[in-house]
N, C-alpha and C positions, 0 to 999 in steps of 0.2 A: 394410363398409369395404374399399378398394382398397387392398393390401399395394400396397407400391411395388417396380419391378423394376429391378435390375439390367442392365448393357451386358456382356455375355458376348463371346467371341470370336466365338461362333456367330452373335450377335444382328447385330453387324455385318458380318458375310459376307454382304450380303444376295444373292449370287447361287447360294451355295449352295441346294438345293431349290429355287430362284425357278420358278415356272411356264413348261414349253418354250410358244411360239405353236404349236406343232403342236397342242398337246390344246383348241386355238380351232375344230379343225375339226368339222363336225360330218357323223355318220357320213351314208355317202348322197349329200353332194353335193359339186358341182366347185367348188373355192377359188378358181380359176380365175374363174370364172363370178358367186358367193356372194362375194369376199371375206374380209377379215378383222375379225371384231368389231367389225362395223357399219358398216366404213371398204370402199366398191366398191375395184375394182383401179385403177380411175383414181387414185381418189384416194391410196390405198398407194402408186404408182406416183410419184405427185405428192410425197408425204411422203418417199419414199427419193432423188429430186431436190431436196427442201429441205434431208433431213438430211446429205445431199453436201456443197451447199454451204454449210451452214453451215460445216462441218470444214473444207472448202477456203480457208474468209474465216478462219479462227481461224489456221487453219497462215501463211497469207501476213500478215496481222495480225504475229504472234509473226517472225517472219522480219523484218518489218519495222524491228522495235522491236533485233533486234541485228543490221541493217544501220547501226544511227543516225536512222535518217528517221523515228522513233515514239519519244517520250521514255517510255511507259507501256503496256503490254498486261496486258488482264485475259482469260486464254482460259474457252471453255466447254467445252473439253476432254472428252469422257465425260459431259455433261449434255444430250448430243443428245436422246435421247428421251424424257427427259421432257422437255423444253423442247418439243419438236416433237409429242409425244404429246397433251399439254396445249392447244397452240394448237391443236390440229387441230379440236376442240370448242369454238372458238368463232369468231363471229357479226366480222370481220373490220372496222375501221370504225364498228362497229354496237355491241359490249361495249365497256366499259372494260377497259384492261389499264397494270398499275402492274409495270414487268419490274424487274429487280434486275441491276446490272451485268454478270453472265453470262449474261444470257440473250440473244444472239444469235440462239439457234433458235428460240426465240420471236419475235424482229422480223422472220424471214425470213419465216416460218410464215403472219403475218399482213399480209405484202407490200412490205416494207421490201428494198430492191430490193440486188444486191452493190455498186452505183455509190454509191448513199447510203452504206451500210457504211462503205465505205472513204474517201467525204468524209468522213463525220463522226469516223472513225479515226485519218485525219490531220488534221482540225482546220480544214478550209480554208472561205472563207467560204460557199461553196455546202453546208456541211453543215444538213441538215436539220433538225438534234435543235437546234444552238444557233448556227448561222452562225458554229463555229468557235469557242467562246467556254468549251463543257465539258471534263470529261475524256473520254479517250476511254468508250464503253460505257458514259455516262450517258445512255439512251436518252428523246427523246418524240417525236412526232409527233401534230400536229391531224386529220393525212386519217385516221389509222390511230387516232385517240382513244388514245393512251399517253400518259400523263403525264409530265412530266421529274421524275426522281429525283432525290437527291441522296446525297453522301457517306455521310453518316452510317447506320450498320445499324440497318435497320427501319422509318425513316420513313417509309415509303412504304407500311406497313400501317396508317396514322390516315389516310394522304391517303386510300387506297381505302374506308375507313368513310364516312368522308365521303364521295365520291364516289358510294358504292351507297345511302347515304341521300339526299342529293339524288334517284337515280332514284326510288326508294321515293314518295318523293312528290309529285315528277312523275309519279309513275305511266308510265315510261317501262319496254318489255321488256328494259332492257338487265340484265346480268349483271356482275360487274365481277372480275376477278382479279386477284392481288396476289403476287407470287413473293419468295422471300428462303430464306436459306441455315439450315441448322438453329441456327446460333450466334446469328442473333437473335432469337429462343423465348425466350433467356438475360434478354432485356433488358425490360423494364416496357412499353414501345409492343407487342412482342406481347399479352401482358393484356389493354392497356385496349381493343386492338383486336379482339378475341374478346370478349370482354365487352361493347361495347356493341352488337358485329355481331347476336350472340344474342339480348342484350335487345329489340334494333328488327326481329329474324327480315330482317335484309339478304341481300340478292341479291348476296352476295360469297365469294368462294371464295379462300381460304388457302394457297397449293402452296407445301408447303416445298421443296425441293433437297437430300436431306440427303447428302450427301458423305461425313459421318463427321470433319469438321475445321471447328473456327473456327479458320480461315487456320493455325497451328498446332496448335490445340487437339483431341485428339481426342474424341469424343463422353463419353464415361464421365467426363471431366474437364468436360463442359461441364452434362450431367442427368443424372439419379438413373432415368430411366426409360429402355427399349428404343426406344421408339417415340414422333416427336414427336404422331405422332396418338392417342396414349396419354391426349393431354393435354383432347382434342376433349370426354371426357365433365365436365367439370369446367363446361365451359359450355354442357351439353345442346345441343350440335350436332353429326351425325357425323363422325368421321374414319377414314379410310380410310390403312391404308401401302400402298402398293403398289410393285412390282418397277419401278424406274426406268430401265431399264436393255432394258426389254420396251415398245418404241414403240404396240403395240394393247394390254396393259394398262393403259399409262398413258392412251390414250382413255378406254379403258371407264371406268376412274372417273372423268377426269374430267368426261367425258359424264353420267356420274350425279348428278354434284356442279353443274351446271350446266341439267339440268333441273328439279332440287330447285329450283333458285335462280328458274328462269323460273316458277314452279308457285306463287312466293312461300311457298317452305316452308323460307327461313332458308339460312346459312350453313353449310360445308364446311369443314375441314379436309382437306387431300390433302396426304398426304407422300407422295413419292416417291424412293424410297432407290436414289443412286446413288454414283458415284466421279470422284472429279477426275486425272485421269489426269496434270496437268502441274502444277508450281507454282503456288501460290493468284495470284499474277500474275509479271509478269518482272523486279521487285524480292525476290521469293523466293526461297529455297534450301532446296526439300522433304526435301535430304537429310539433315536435322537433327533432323526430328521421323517418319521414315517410314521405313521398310527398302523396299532394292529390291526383297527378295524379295514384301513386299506390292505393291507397283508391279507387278510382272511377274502377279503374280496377278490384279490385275482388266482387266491390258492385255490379257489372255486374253479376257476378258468385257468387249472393246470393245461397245459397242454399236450400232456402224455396219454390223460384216460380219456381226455377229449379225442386223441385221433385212436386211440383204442375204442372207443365208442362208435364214432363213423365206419370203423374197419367189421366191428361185429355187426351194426347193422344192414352194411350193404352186402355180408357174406361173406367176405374175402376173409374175414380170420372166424375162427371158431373157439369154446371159452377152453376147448383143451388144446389149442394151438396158445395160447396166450399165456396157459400155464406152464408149455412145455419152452415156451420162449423166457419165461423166467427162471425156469431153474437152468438152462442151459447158461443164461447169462448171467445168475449166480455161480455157478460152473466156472464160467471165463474167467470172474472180477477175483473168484478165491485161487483161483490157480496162479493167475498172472500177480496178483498180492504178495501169494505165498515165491513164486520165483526172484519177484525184484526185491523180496526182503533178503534174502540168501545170495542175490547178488553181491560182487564185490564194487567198494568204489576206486575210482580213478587213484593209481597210482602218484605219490608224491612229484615223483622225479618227470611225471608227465607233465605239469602243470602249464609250461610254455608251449605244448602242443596246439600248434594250428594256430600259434600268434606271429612266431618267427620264422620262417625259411628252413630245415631242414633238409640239406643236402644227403641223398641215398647212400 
């Protein structure tokens, strides 16, 4: 029998002890050369320009919404790396990917350009996700196969069962991932969605987000256990927590949890324990359920100069690559700002577009 465990202070610290990237090197050779945890320096290099700009589209996003020009922002604040550790293991175009309203770093990752971003942020009819018609950071795209989500928390773990059982028997290599926040574990669509994943050994992988809050709620009020991957053996499929916060971490698993899936050896669990550095969105007021002194403590354990740090020290970036990487993606964020402000929006007469049948 599994005693059930307890949410301790410690449990959710998770950057205390969290593993440094330095003890990724291995003795003997240049990191330089070798990379990090499987990921060349190109591609590191590559990842510390995606997880750039996503911050930089979150921060002008949020800026946005209290100029007045944004009725709604939902940021991904401090969920950079997982969000970007995550995509970086997968097949671009090629997997399924079912993202969850935070996950920005995820849509950069897998090629969702700052120009789209920010149509689709402000709503204007060139947006990509719904020509204007969703909320912001209900994310899909055809070229990039993400599926359009919706509201409600969770749903988007039955659409991804289904959609990795379709490949199943299509017999297609694709993989399919499905992201959401540790608060909907809470609700009956996680269940039935680990449950039937397991039962049909699907080629779907599970990455929770765990922050430590549903939108108010802190974890200990939300389950009975430490760990949502705690939950992974109940449906004899692995689950892994891992440090969310550690951008070549969160490859390595889920790299693992994604070859299992192509290998046809079932479903994953991956949680990845991080922190939401700003308001659950900008209808929020964190300072009701959170102390600043907790705030100030994981603002410490950002996770952007953190992999910016491992990146200088192992070689792979240098401090004039770092600068030329910010102003290029100050570059992007004012350009693509100034485009979808001067976009036009969706025409009136459109509005029943893509609900009714339209005959050519």
């Amino acid at each position: 029998m599994i005693e059930p465990t307890t949410m301790s202070e410690a449990d959710r610290d998770v950057s205390r002890g969290a593993p440094n990237l330095a003890e990724l090197d291995r003795p003997g050779t240049d990191q330089a050369d070798q990379g990090l945890g499987g990921l060349t320096p190109s591609h590191l290099r590559d990842a510390y320009y995606k997880i750039t700009l996503t911050r930089a589209l979150d921060e002008r996003m949020r800026a946005l919404n209290r100029q007045g020009k944004a009725p709604f922002a939902v940021s991904c604040c401090g969920h950079e790396a997982a969000q970007v550790g995550t995509a970086l293991a997968l097949r671009p175009g090629e997997d399924w990917v079912l993202p969850y309203y935070r996950d920005l770093g995820v849509m950069v990752v897998l090629g969702f350009t700052a120009r789209e971003a920010m149509l689709q942020f402000l709503s204007r009819a060139a947006d990509p996700c719904s020509g204007g018609r969703q909320m912001p950071s209900h994310w899909s795209s055809r070229r990039l196969k993400v599926l359009s989500g919706s509201s409600p928390v969770g749903t988007q773990l039955l659409h991804a069962v289904g959609v990795a059982l379709a490949s199943k028997i299509k017999r297609e290599p694709h993989v399919t991932a499905v992201y959401f926040g540790e608060g909907a574990t809470a609700g009956g669509d996680f269940h039935e969605a680990l449950n039937f994943a397991a039962i049909h050994r699907l080629p779907v992988i599970f990455v929770c987000e765990n922050n430590g809050y549903a939108i108010s709620q802190p974890q200990h009020t939300e389950m009975p256990v430490a760990n949502v991957a705690d939950r992974a053996g109940a449906y004899a499929m692995p689950g892994e927590a891992v440090d969310g916060n550690d951008v070549v971490a969160v490859y390595e698993a889920m790299q693992r949890a994604v070859e299992r899936a192509r290998r046809g050896e079932g479903p994953t669990l991956l949680e990845a324990k991080t922190y939401r550095l700003v308001p659950h969105t900008s209808d929020d007021d964190d300072r009701v359920y959170r102390s600043r002194e907790e705030l100030a403590h994981w603002q410490a354990r950002d996770p952007i100069p953190r992999f910016r740090r491992t990146l200088l020290e192992a070689g792979i970036l240098t401090e004039a690559a770092v600068e030329e990487t910010a102003r290029r993606v100050a570059r992007e964020v004012d350009e693509a700002t100034d485009f979808a402000e001067q976009a036009p929006y969706a025409e009136p007469e459109t509005l029943l577009r893509h609900v009714y049948y339209e005959a050519a």
